[in-house]
C-alpha positions in Angstrom: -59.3 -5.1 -55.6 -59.4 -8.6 -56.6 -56.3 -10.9 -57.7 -57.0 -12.5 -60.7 -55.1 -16.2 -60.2 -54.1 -18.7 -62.8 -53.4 -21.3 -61.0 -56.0 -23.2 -58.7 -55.2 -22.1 -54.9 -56.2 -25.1 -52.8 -57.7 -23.7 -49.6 -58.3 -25.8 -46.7 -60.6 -24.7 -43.6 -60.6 -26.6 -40.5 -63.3 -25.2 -38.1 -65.6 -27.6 -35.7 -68.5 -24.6 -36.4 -70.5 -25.6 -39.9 -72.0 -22.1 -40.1 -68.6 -20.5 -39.7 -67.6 -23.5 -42.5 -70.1 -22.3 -44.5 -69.5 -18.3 -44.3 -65.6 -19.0 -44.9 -67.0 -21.0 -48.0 -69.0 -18.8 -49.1 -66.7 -15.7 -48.6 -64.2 -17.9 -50.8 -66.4 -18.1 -53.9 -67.6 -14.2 -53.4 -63.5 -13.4 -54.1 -63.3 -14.4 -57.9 -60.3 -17.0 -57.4 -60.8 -20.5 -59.1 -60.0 -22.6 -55.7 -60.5 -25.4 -54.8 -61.5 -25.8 -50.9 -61.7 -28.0 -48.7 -63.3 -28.4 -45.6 -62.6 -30.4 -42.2 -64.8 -30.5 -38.9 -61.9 -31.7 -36.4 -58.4 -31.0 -36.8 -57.8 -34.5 -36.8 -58.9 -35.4 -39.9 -57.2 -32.2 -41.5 -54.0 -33.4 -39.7 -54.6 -36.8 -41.3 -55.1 -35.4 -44.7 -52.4 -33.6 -44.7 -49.8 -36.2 -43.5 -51.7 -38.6 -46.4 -51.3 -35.8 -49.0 -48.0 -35.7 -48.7 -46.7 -39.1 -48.2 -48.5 -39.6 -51.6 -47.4 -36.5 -53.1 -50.7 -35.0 -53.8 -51.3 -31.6 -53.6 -51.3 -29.8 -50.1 -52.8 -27.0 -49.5 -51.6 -23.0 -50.1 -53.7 -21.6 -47.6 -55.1 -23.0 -44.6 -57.4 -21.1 -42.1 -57.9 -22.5 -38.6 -60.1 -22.4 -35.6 -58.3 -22.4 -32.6 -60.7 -23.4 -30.2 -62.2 -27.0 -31.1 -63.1 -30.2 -29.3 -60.2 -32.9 -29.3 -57.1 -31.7 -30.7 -57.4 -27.5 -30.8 -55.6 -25.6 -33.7 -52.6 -25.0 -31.2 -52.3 -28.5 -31.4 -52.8 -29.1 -35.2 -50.4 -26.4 -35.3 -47.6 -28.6 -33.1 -48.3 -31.8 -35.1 -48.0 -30.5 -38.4 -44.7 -28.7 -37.9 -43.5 -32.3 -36.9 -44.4 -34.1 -40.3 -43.6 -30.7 -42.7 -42.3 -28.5 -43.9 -45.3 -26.5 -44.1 -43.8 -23.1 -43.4 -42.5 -22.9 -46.5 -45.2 -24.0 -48.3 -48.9 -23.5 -46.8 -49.8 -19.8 -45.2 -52.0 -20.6 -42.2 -54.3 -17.6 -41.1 -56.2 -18.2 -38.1 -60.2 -17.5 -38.0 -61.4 -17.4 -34.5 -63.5 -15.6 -32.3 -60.7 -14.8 -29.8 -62.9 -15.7 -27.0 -59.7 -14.1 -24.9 -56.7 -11.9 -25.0 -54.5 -14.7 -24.2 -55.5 -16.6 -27.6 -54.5 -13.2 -29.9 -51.4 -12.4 -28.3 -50.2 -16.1 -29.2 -51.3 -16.3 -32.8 -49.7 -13.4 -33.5 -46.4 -14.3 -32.1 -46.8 -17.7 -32.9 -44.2 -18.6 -36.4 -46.7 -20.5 -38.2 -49.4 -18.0 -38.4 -48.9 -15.5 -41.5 -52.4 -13.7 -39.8 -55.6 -13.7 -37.9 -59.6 -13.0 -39.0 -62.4 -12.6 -36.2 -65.0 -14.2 -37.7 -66.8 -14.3 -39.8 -64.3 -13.7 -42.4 -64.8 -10.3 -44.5 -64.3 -9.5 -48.2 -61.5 -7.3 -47.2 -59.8 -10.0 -45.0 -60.2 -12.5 -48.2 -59.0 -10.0 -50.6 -56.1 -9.9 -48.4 -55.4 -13.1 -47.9 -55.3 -14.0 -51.7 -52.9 -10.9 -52.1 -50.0 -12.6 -50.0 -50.0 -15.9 -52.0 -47.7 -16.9 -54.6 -49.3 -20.5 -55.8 
């Protein structure tokens, strides 16, 4: 079952892996919603987005799904950086899309605060559908 939004979600994906950038893409636009998405290659530049967006009171993201492992900063550390400049808790669900290359890695994203859930990729139509049930734009 598909929820029908009104207003535009603004999904971010920050994943060093273009196919996986691509699938997650794709897997968006396969759900129906109107959103707009954005993608980043480093965490980086999604961090420095972010911290932009805000400052200038543009629109940050509702939902964010992250790769943990990347080169240069991981999504562990995106993770500690952007609880420093926001609130974003409160207002951006993260879901984490990773292959869990080990045990380690799944057992911290789930007990980790930030992290509302967690996908293997790539990311199924079920997974979406669930994702866009939890949000409230």
């Amino acid at each position: 079952m598909t929820r029908v939004i009104d207003t535009p979600l603004v999904i971010w994906i920050i994943d060093d892996d273009l196919v996986s950038l691509y699938a997650t893409r794709y897997r968006i636009k396969q759900s129906g919603s109107n959103a707009k998405v954005l993608d980043f290659d480093t965490a980086e530049i999604a961090l420095q987005a972010y911290n932009n967006n805000k400052q200038n009171g543009k629109e940050l993201p509702h939902i964010i799904f992250l790769d943990l492992i990347m080169p240069g900063m991981s999504g562990w550390q995106f993770l500690e950086h952007l609880a420093k400049i926001s609130e974003a808790r409160k207002k951006t669900q993260i879901f984490v899309l990773s292959a869990f290359s080990n045990y380690k890695d799944r057992m911290q994203a789930k007990a980790h605060t930030s992290i509302i859930g967690h996908f293997d990729k790539p990311l199924s139509k079920m997974d979406m559908e669930k994702t866009l049930m939890t949000i409230n734009p």
